[in-house]
C-alpha positions, 0 to 999 in steps of 0.5 A: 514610478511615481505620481509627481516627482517628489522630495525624499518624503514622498510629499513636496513636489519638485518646482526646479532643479538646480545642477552644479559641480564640486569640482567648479567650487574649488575657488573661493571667489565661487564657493562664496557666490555658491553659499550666497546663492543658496542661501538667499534662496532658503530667505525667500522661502525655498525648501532644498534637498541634494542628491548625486549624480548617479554615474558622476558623484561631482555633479549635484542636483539641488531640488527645490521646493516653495510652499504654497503660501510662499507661492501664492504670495509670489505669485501676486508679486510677479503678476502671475494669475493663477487659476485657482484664485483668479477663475470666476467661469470657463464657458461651456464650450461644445465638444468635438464629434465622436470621429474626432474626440479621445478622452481627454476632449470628450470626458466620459466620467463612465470610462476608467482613464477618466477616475484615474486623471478626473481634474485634468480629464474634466478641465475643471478650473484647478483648485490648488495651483498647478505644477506650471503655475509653480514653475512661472513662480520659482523661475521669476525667483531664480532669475531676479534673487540677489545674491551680491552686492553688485548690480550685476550680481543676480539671477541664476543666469549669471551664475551659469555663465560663470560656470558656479551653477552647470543648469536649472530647469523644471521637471515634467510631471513624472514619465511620459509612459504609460501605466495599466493602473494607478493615477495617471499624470498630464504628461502621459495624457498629452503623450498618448492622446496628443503626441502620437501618430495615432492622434493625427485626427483626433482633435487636441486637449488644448485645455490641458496643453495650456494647464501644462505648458503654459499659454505661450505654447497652447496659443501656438498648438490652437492656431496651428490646429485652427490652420489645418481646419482651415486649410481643408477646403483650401486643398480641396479646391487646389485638387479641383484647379489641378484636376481642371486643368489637366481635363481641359489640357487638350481642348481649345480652352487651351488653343494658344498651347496647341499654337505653340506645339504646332508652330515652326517659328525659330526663337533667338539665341539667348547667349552670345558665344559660339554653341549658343543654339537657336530653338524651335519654339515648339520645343516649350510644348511641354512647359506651355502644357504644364503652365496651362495647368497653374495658368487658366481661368479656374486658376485666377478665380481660385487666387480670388478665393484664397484671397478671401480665405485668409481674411475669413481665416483671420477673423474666424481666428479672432472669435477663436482666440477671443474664446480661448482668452475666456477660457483661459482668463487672460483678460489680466495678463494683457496688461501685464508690464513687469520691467525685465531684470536685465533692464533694471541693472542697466537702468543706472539713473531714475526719474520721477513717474506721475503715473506711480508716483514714485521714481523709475529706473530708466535708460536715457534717449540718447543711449537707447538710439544709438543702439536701434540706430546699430540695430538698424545698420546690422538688420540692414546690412544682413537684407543687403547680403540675403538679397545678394546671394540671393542675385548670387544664385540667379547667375548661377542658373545662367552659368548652368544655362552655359555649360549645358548648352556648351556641353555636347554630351547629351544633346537632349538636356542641351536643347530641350531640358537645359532651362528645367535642370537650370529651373530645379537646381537653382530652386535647390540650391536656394533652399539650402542656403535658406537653411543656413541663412536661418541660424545665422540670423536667428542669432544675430537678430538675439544679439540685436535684441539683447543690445536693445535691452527693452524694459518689457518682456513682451517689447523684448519679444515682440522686437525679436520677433520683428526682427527675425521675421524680416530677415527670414522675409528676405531669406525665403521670399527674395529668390520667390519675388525675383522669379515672379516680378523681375526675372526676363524684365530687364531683356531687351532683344537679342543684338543689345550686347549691353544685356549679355555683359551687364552683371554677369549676364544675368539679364540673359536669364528669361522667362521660358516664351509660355511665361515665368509660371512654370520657374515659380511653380518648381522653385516655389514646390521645391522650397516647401518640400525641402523645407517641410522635409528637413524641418520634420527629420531635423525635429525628430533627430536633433533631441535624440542625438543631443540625448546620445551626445549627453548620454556619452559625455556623462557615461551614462551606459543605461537608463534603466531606473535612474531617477528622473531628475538625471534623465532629464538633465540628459534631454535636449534643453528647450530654449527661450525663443523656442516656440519663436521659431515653431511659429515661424515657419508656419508663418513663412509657409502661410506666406508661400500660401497666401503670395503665390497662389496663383504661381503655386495652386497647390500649395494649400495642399502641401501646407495640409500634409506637411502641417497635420505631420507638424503638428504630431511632431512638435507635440511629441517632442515638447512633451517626449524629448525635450526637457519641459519648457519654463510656462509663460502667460501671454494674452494673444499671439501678440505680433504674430497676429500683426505679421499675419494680418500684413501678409494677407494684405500683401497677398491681395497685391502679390497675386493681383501682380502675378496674374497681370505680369507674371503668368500669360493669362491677362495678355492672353485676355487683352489680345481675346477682347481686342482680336474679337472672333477674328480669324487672322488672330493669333497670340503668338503674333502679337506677343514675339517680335522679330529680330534680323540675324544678321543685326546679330554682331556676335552671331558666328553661324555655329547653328543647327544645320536645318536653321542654317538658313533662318535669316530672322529669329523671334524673340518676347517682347512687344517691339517694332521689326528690324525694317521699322524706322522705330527699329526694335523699340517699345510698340505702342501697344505695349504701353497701352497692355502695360497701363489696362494690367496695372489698372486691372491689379488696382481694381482687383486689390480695391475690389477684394480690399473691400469684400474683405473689409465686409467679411471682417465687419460681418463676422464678430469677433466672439461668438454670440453663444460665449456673449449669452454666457459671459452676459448670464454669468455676469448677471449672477454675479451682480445677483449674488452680490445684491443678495450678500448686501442686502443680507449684510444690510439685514444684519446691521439693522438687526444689531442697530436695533437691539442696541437700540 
């Protein structure tokens, strides 16, 4: 097993693989763009060798191979920094505790792992160009050489599709197993130290991940790493919240719950048909219980911390990424503006730029309107349907509410748990559908880029990710946002019959009466279970079977010394927009975080678990199961840091929200200050209103026998009794608590708005100790510089004399 995958000689390593068939070759309009291809590659300066397939001797891998010079040259050519010639320092950065270090993140030059892998072990700045470095370079060769007359005539990506070239991808560095001795490749250090479960707590070589992988996916892995950190004390306060509420469940903290399990008011029917019972509102006793838990004092002051924490989170990501951009020289790469080649062959008509002074390729106005104009319509159109299905399945947890009251079976579920079943089989249907939404929009959103044809990689990648992201904004946030500020809102009393056939009967689905809290909590815990459930087996499972599926199409019996090229033509391939998607659900799942708080206050709890398995599995399969992605250097994490920033700023508003309308808690306090310590309040007299039964035109008497005889009912809402002259209108008092919880959201939005904004002023943005060494090292530059002028001055004045 060697070092490197290598050519023949043992010497030239392999940068790329190009794979194609004989057999496709039959053509001659083929075989010339074949011959063409090949042989404008070896003009620009790469070396090639062939083999067979071992089990198919119709498919024939091409190694590539392109000099140093060449690559160096290139490199320049296409704004790829490399670390070898562009480093001037790496600051010094403090290793990790021993309880949280391996090898690779705490060198021991003492340890033999060390003398068998000292460059990469010691993150020492590269002295030749690295294997990813190499792979930027030959990728940007592949996909702009030219080999037709054509403009369309370019790049290996036109030839896969017109099926004259079957693949080209790189190779890892070697295998990812284990050896007792020899040297020891990146590949097998990342698999062992980082990529494995036994790793979970060590902390990451995030060093060697970026000389690996490239920066693109190094960002992502920091910020996922810096996210569990982060995470920690978040989790640990959820468990505090929860902890609370369940000790003070049955004190009188908790009196309005002990009201409601002790009360014998009757509430009104909810449905219009026959079987349409009515209930005891001691019946909620056990939602008021568990609404209790998520909905107290502890709770909204820990929706308050949170708040907080994803401004500190934000800054403090800033320092981190600022120190990363330093250690990793991306101070260059932020400038960088190749024009995409794609846009180059649309780009039929030039103008004069003043900036170049010579003249651009460009796409008219008119043209490239049209096409965000079409890009509009289409994401537009796509929310609509989200946001339909999403309405779609509201009607089916009313229609479930229908047949269980219907269905006599289990008396049970019909009369106590209906609402629960409705609750968590909605939240589950809701998930799924979140998951086939997914791939549909993820191609589309593509498909919308594509047409866009920006001229800027990074535009191209930032318009996908815009795109993508509020499609799945909607995809898993629509069902969340109904249940927390819409769901029972457009309830009016019990005898509108308006309310029961408008829309299907959908503003028939209301709150239980101890509020929304508890449907938010279920349907909010089951799309992250779900979600965090599928996402991990999928990405274990998926490689491994697209390897099967390779293995059994090519009739590949064993894979017992085959080389390495043919085992990595058999891996899953890692696509473009790969990491695009890593990224994005951890941003959806911070947004699960940060909205609903208060809803869901162990959600920080779940995120930790389920992103300490994330973040073993991605770096597992990226470096065991997938072929090896192409490196890209980008400076930041680009419009994913403004994504973030937006939804911290409308986390502050979400949860100032759910505590004024969505949870008990705010009404519970306005009716507390205004009741005083008076005896004769109670809460749940203040927050039902009556309704006469006979006022109930659709109303057939098929009722429980014991509340046969009920001649009123009591519904949720503030408004005047049947015997008022403003009959079942909105009471006064309602408007008045309407208008105090819209102030209290105002104030509590501008309050943390403004701590957040001192936070975010008191925390710089790159620490102090990396300014001293970026100040130091400058500052030797500038000295070195002095003294290698004054030499030269010497030198001069030594010759002008003796001339002299």
């Amino acid at each position: 097993m060697s070092y490197y995958p290598t050519f023949r000689d043992g010497k030239r390593t392999i940068d790329f693989i190009l794979v194609y068939k004989i057999s496709a070759l039959v053509t001659h309009n083929a075989a010339i763009r074949h011959r063409a291809f090949i042989l404008a590659l070896q003009t620009l300066g790469l070396e090639m060798e062939y083999e067979s397939f071992s089990v198919d001797v119709d498919i024939m891998f091409i190694k590539l191979y392109l000099p140093d010079d060449f690559a160096h040259s290139y490199a320049g050519l296409f704004d790829i920094e490399l670390a070898c010639t562009s480093f001037q320092f790496r600051p010094y950065m403090v290793p990790p505790p021993a309880a949280f270090s391996s090898p690779l993140t705490r060198p021991n030059v003492n340890d033999p792992i060390y003398t068998r892998a000292p460059q990469s072990i010691s993150g020492a700045i590269p002295k030749n160009i690295t294997s990813a470095e190499r792979i930027m370079v030959v990728n940007q060769i592949l996909n702009r050489v030219i080999w037709g007359e054509e403009r369309s005539e370019y790049g290996v990506t036109k030839l896969i599709k017109a099926k004259v070239i079957l693949d080209a991808f790189p190779l890892h560095d070697g295998h990812f197993k284990w050896t007792v001795s020899g040297p020891l490749n990146d590949r097998q250090l990342l698999a062992l130290y980082w990529g494995s479960f036994r790793s979970w707590r060590k902390a990451q070589p995030i060093n060697l991940v970026e000389k690996y992988f490239g920066t693109e996916y190094a960002l992502y892995f920091a910020w996922l790493g810096f996210y569990i950190k982060q995470l920690v004390p978040a989790a640990i306060l959820s468990v505090f919240v929860l902890v609370y509420g369940l000790v003070t469940m049955f004190t009188k903290l908790n009196r309005h719950t002990q009201d409601i399990c002790q009360s014998r008011v009757v509430m009104c029917p909810r449905c219009h048909f026959a079987d349409c019972p009515m209930e005891l509102l001691s019946n909620s006793c056990y939602l008021a219980n568990v609404s209790y838990v998520f909905d107290n004092w502890c709770a909204v002051i820990y929706s308050g911390i949170m708040t907080l924490w994803a401004t500190i989170f934000m800054e403090l990501w800033q320092r981190e990424e600022a120190v990363l951009q330093l250690q990793w020289n991306l101070a260059a790469t932020k400038d960088a503006m190749t024009t995409r080649p794609e846009y180059l062959e649309a780009a039929t008509k030039k103008r004069y730029s003043p900036i170049t002074d010579t003249m651009q390729p460009y796409i008219p106005v008119a043209q490239t309107a049209c096409r965000y104009t079409l890009t509009l319509a289409s994401v537009s159109v796509l929310l609509i349907i989200m946001i339909l299905v999403t309405f779609g399945v509201m009607v089916y947890r009313v229609s479930v509410n229908v047949v269980l009251i219907k269905s006599k079976s289990i008396p049970l579920i019909r009369n106590k748990y209906r609402s629960l079943i409705a609750s968590i089989t909605g939240a589950m249907l809701s998930g799924v559908f979140i998951f086939i939404f997914k791939w549909f929009y993820e191609q589309i959103a593509l498909m919308l880029t594509n047409l866009e044809n920006h001229r800027s990689q990074q535009s191209y990648t930032n318009s996908f990710i815009f795109k993508s992201y509020a499609l799945a904004f909607a995809n898993n946030y629509a069902a969340v946002f109904y249940i927390a500020f819409f769901k029972g809102k457009f309830f009016t009393y019990p005898g509108d019959l308006a309310v029961f056939s408008h829309l299907g009967g959908i503003n028939t689905d209301v709150c239980d009466p101890t509020g929304c809290i508890v449907d938010l909590a279920i349907l909010l815990i089951t799309i992250m279970v779900i979600k965090a459930f599928i996402s991990n087996i999928t990405q274990v499972l998926v490689p491994k079977l697209r390897k099967v599926f390779n293995q059994t199409i090519n009739r590949v019996r064993s894979q017992d010394n085959i080389p390495q090229w043919e085992d990595e033509y058999l891996l899953a391939k890692s696509e473009e927009f790969f990491i695009v998607g890593e990224y994005m659900d951890m941003v959806i799942q911070y947004g699960f975080v940060n909205f609903f708080i208060m809803g869901f206050p162990l959600a920080p709890l779940l995120a930790l678990i389920n992103n300490v398995a994330e973040l073993r599995v991605d770096a597992s399969k990226v470096v065991k199961s997938y072929r090896r992605p192409i490196p890209t250097k980008v400076a930041s994490l680009g419009a994913w840091f403004g994504i973030l920033q937006a939804t911290t700023y409308i986390g502050v508003v979400t949860n100032a929200l759910v505590i004024a309308f969505t949870s008990t808690f705010m009404e519970k306090v306005i009716w507390e200050t205004m009741a005083g310590h008076s005896s004769e309040y109670s809460y749940l007299n203040e927050s039902l209103s009556v309704f006469a039964m006979n006022d109930f035109e659709i109303f057939d008497g098929s009722i429980d026998d014991k509340l046969k005889l009920t001649k009123v009912c009591y519904y949720e809402g503030k408004r005047y009794p049947p015997n008022h002259p403003l009959k079942y209108k909105r009471r006064k008092d309602y408007w008045l608590h309407l208008a105090i919880k819209f102030a209290a959201v105002v104030i509590f939005e501008h309050v943390l708005v403004v701590i957040k904004g001192l936070v975010a002023y008191a925390i710089p943005d790159v620490p102090f100790s990396v300014r001293q060494q970026i100040a130091h090292q400058e500052k030797m530059f500038k000295r070195d510089r002095i003294i290698e002028q004054s030499k030269k001055f010497l030198k001069d004045r030594e010759k002008y004399v003796s001339i002299k």
